[in-house]
C-alpha positions as CSV (number, residue, x, y, z in Angstrom):
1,X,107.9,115.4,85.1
2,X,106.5,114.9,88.2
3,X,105.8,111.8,90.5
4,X,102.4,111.9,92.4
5,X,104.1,112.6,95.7
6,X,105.7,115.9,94.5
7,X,109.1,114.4,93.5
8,X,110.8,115.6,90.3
9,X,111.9,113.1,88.0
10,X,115.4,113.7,86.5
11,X,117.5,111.2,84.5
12,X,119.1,110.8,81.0
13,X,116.4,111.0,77.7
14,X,116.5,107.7,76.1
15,X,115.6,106.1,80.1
16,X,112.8,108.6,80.2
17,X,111.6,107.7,76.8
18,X,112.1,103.8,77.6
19,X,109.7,104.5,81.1
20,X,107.2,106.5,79.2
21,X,107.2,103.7,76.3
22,X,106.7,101.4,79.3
23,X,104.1,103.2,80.8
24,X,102.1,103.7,77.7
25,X,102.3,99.3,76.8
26,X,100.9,98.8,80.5
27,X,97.8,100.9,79.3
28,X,98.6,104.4,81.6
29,X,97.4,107.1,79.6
30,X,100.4,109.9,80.1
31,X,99.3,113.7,79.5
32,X,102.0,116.8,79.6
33,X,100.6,119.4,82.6
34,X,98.7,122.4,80.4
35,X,98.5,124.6,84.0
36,X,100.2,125.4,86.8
37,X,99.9,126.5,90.3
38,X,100.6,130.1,90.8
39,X,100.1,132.1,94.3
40,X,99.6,135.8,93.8
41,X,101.7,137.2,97.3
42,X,99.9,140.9,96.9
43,X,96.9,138.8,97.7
44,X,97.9,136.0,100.0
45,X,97.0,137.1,103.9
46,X,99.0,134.6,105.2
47,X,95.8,132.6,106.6
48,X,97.1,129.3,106.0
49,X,93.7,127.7,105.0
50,X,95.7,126.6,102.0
51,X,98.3,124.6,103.9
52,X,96.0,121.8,105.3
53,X,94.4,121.2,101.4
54,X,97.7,120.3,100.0
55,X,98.7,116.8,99.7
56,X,102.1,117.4,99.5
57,X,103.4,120.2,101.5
58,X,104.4,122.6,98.5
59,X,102.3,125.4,101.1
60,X,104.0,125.7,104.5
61,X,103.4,127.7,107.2
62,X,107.0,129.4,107.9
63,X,107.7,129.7,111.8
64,X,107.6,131.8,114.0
65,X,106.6,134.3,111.3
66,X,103.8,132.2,110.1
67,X,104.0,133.3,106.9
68,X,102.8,131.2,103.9
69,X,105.2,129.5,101.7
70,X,105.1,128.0,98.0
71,X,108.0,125.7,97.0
72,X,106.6,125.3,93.1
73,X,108.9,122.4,92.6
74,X,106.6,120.2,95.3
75,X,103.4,120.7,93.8
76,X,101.6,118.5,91.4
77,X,99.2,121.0,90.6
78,X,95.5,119.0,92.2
79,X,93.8,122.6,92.5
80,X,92.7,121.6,95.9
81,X,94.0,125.1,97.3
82,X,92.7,127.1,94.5
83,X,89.1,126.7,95.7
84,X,90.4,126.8,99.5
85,X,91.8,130.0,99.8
86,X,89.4,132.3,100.9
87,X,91.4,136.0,99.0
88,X,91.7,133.8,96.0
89,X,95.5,134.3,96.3
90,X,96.2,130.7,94.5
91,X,95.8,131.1,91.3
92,X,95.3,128.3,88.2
93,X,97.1,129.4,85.5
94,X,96.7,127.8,81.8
């Protein structure tokens, strides 16, 4: 599960159940993630348009070879680079 900044979060079952129990009584409707953020390298031409759409830095410009990276585990899956990137190289995958 992931926090809306990125974060993972990571603990035993029965607190996880206890949050998501809490969650649910305060009225938050909770839904598993059904897609997932993929970006297709063969494609990707390193322009970086993607980096400024994404709200929490899972796309990063690598220096000095300014190459495009993807850390997976920072991204929260918005779609805001799927439509950004101009070669289609972020994919949404179901």
């Amino acid at each position: 599960m992931k926090r809306a900044d990125g974060a993972g979060v990571s603990g035993e079952e029965q607190d996880y159940r206890r949050a998501t129990d809490y969650l649910r009584q305060m009225g938050i409707r909770l839904q598993p993630l059904v897609q997932d953020i993929r970006k297709n390298d063969e494609r990707c031409t390193d322009c970086g348009a993607c980096v400024g759409a994404c709200p929490t830095e899972a796309l990063v410009l690598e220096r000095p070879s300014m190459k495009v990276l993807f850390n997976p585990e920072e991204c929260v899956v918005c779609g805001e680079c799927v439509p950004t990137c101009p070669v289609r190289a972020m994919e949404l995958t179901f």
